[in-house]
N, C-alpha and C positions, 0 to 999 in steps of 0.2 A: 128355640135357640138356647143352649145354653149362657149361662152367669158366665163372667169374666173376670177374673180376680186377681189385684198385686199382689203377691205372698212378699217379696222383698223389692229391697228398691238399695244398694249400692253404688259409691261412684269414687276414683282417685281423687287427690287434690287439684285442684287447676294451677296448673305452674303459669309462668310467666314466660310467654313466648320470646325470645331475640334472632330472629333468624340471620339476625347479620353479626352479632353476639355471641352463637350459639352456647358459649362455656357460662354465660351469666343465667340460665334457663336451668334451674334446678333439674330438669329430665332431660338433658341432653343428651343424657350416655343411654338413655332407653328409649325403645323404641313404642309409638302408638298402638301397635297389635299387640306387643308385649302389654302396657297400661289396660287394654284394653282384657287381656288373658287374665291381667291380678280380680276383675272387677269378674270376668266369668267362673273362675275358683274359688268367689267370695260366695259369690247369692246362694248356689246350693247349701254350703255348708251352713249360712248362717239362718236358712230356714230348716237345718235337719235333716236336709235328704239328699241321697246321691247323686250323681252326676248322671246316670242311668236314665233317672225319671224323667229328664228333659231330652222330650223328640226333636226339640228342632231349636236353631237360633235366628234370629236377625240381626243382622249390625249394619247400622249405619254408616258412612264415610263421605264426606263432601270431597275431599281431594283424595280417589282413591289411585294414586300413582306414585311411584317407586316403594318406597319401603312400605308406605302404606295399600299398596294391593292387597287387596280383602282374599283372595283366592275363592272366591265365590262366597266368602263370610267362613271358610272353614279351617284361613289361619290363625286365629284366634283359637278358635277352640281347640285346635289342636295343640297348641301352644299350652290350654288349660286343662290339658289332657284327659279331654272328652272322650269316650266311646266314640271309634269310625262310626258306628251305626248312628250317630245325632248327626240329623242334616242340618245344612245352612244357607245362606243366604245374603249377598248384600245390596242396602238399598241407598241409590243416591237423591236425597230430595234437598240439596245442601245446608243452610241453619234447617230444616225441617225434617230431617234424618232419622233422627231417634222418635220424633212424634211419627215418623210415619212407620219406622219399623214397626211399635207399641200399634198403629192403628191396622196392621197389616194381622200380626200375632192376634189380636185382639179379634178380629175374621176367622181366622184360621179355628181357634179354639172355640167361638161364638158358636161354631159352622158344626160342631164334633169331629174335624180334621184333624185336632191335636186335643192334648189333654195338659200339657205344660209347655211353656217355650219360654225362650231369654229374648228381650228386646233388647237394642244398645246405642250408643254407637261411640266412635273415638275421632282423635285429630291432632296432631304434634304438629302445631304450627314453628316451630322452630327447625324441626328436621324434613316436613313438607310444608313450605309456606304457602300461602294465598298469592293470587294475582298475579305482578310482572316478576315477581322474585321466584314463580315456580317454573324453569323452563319446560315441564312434561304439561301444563297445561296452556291450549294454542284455542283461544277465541277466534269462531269464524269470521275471514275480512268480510261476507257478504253482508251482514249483517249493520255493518256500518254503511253501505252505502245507499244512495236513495232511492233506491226501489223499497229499502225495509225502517223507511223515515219516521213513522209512526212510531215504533215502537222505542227510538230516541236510546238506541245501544250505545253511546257514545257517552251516557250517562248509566243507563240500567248496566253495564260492565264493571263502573265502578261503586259499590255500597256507598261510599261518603258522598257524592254527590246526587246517589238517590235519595238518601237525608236530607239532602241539602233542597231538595226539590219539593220533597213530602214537606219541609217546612214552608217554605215559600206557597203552596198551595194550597195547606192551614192557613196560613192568615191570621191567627188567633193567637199565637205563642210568642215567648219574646225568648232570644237567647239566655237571660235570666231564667225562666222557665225552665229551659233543658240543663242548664248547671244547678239549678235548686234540686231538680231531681236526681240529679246523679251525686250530689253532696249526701243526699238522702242514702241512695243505692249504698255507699262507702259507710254511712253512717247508724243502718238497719245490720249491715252485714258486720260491720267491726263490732255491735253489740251482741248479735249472733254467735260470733268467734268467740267474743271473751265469756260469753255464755254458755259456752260447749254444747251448741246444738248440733253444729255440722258435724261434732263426735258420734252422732247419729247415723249416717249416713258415709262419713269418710273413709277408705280406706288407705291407711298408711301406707308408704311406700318408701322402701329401703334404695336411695339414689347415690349412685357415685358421683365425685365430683372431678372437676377439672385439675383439683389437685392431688385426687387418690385418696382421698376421703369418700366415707359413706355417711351421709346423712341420712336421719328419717323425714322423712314430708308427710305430716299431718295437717295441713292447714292449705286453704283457696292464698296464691301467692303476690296476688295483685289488689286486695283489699285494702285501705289507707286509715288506718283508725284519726291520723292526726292530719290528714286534708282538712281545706276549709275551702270555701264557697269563692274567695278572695285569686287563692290559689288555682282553683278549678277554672274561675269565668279569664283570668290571666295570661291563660295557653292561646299559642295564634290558632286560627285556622288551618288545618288541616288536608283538606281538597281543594277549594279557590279561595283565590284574591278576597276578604271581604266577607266568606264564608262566615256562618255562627256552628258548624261541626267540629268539635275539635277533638284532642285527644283523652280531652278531660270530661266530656259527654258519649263519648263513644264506649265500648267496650275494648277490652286490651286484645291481643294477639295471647293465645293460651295453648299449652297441649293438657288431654287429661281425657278418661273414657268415666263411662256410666251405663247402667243396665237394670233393667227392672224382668223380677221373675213372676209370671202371669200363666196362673193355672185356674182349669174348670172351675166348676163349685162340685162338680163329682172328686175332683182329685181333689180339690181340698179339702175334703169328707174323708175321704180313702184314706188318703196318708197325716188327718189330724193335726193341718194349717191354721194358721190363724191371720190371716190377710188382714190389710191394711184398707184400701180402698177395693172399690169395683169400676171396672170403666162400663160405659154406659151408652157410650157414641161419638164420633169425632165428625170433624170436618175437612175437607181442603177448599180453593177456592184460588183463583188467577188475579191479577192484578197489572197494568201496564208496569213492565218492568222497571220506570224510571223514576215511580211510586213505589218501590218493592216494598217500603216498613208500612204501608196502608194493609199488605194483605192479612194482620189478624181480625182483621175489622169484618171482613165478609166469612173467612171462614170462620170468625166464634157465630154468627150469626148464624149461619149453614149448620153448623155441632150443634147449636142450642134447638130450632129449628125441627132438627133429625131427635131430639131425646123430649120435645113437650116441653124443653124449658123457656123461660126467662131470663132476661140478666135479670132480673132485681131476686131471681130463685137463686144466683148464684153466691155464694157466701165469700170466696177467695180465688184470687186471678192470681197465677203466673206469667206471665208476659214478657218475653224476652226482651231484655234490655239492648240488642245488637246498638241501638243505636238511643238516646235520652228520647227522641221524638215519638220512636213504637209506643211508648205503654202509654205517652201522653195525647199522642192523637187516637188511639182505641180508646182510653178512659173517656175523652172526650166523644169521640164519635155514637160512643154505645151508652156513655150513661153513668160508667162504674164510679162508682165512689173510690175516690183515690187510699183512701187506706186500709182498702178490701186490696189493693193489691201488690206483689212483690212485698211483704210485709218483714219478710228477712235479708232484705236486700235481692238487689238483682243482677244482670249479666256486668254491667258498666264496675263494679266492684268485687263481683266471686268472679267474673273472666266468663268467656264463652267460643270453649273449644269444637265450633259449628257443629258436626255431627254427635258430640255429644251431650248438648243442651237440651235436647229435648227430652229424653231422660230423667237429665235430672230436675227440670219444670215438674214432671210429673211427680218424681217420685218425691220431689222436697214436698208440692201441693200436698199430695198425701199423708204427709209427715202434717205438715200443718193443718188438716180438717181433721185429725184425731189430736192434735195437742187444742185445738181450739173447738171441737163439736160443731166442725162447721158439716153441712148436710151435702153440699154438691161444690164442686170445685171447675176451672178452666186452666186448661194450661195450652199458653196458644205462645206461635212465633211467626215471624217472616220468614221470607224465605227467596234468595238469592234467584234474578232473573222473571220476579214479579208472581211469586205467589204467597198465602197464607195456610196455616195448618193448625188446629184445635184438636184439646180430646176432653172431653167432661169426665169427669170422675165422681163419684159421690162417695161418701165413709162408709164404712162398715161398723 
């Protein structure tokens, strides 16, 4: 099999979604496949090589209906005006989107099927939102009723009360817990920002605004350098009565795209790359839907499992923050030493625009095991309707 290699890793800013607001959402005049076209115009260039060399793409999209129709993944690059000849692709695995396109690419190229491709993926939650505010998306009535009781859709339909349930079934955590962490999340990532690391990785984007201005957006738009812990545990409940999920432990509603460019080790010979990480194996893995944030738990297990590793071989975890209890029931569950993970902040403060989070797990991980020599990395997430997804990486 051949080697698999990031050569780049690119991503927009995460605006701050208002679907009911839409003018207060720094990207509301643009659209997702558009964000999504700035980050496929970005990678080639900024590894050097032309749009040519890449045979194929993947993109991600959790809600791929009205403006967001993928056109089989080939309106994006068209948009980024690709060669007809580069095929495409789009894959729906919801938060687990871009890990899966990256684990799909990663096949492909492993196999000698391809020799370069883009993984990615996007989501403008304010011009396609999630849940009851999207009338193109219609959850099946059967599912609720009690022939399909087990599976407790009445809860697995909504994220915040599958939070709410994964904590209850923990046992071990206390609402202070999920707010201390997510104080953290705002308080890794504002250090981050004022550090100019996400200059790393951001690309800028020239946004009109509701008043006929154009601003640039450099920066993730939901981060709080001046929160405090007081503030955060303060917000009510969110999903029920009495609940400890709230708006201030969850991640925010975001638009924003991201993509990582993954070529052989022959093509990165060829055309004189200098890659960042390698991927190495990934995982999926199912989960009762009404636990959905347990599923990185089984698939890091299944990824590490599949490459001979260990957690304690693992040096740094990305872990989606969809909700404060993910990283903290996986930290628990598996072992991890809490400050091997999300170490620049995580979803609950940079935002987590669902199908393009996985992406950027990966590609931030990668940025972080060459700033820090770390040897092998995880970059895992939930994933909507009761599953998990992982990919390992290690430095180059």
């Amino acid at each position: 099999m051949e080697e698999v290699y990031i050569v780049e890793y690119a991503r927009t800013p995460f605006s701050r979604s208002r679907p009911k607001k839409p003018e207060r959402d720094v990207f509301h005049k643009i659209r997702g496949d558009e964000l999504m076209a700035l980050v496929l115009e970005k990678l080639p260039e900024r590894a050097g090589i032309e749009k040519k060399e890449v045979g194929r793409i993947l993109l991600g999209c959790a809600f791929p209906v009205s403006e967001n129709w993928p056109y089989g993944g080939k309106m994006a690059s068209l948009l980024a005006k690709y060669p007809p000849e580069t095929s495409a692709s789009h894959v729906d695995m919801q938060c687990g989107s871009s890990l899966a396109t990256t684990a799909y690419a990663y096949l492909e190229i492993a196999s000698g099927n391809e020799d370069m491709m883009i993984s990615g993926g996007y989501e403008h939650m304010t011009r396609v939102p999630m849940g009851a505010d999207n009338p193109h998306v219609d959850r099946h009535p059967k599912l609720l009723t009690e022939e399909y009781k087990d599976y407790r859709m009445d809860i697995g339909f909504v994220m915040g009360l599958t939070a709410e349930t994964l904590f209850e079934m923990a046992g071990y955590l206390t609402k202070e817990d999920l707010d201390r962490w997510s104080l953290r999340s705002h308080q890794l990532a504002a250090k981050a920002l004022k550090d100019g690391y996400f200059k790393g990785e951001i690309i800028p984007v020239e946004a009109p605004q509701a008043d006929g201005s154009v601003i640039t957006v450099d920066s993730d738009q939901s981060i709080r350098p001046d929160t405090s812990l007081e503030q955060i545990a303060s917000l009510p409940p969110a999903f029920k009565p009495g609940g400890v999920i709230t708006a201030g432990n969850s991640s925010p509603l975001n638009a924003g795209a991201s993509g990582l460019l993954l070529a052989s080790k022959k093509k990165v010979q060829e055309l004189g790359l200098e890659p960042i990480a390698k991927i190495i194996g990934y995982g999926t893995a199912g989960v009762p839907p009404y636990i959905m944030g347990a599923g990185p738990v089984p698939a890091s297990r299944k990824a590490l499992e599949k490459t001979g590793l260990k957690v304690s071989d693992i040096d740094y975890w990305e872990i989606n923050e969809a909700f404060a209890i993910v990283p903290l029931y996986a930290i628990h569950e598996l072992g991890i030493e809490p400050e091997r993970v999300n170490i620049h902040g995580g979803a609950v403060a940079i935002g987590h625009p669902l199908a393009a989070s996985g992406a950027r797990l990966i590609g931030t991980l990668a940025r972080i095991l060459q700033e820090n020599n770390g040897d092998y990395g995880v970059a895992t997430a939930c994933v909507g309707g009761g599953q998990g997804a992982a990919v390992v990486i290690e430095r180059v």
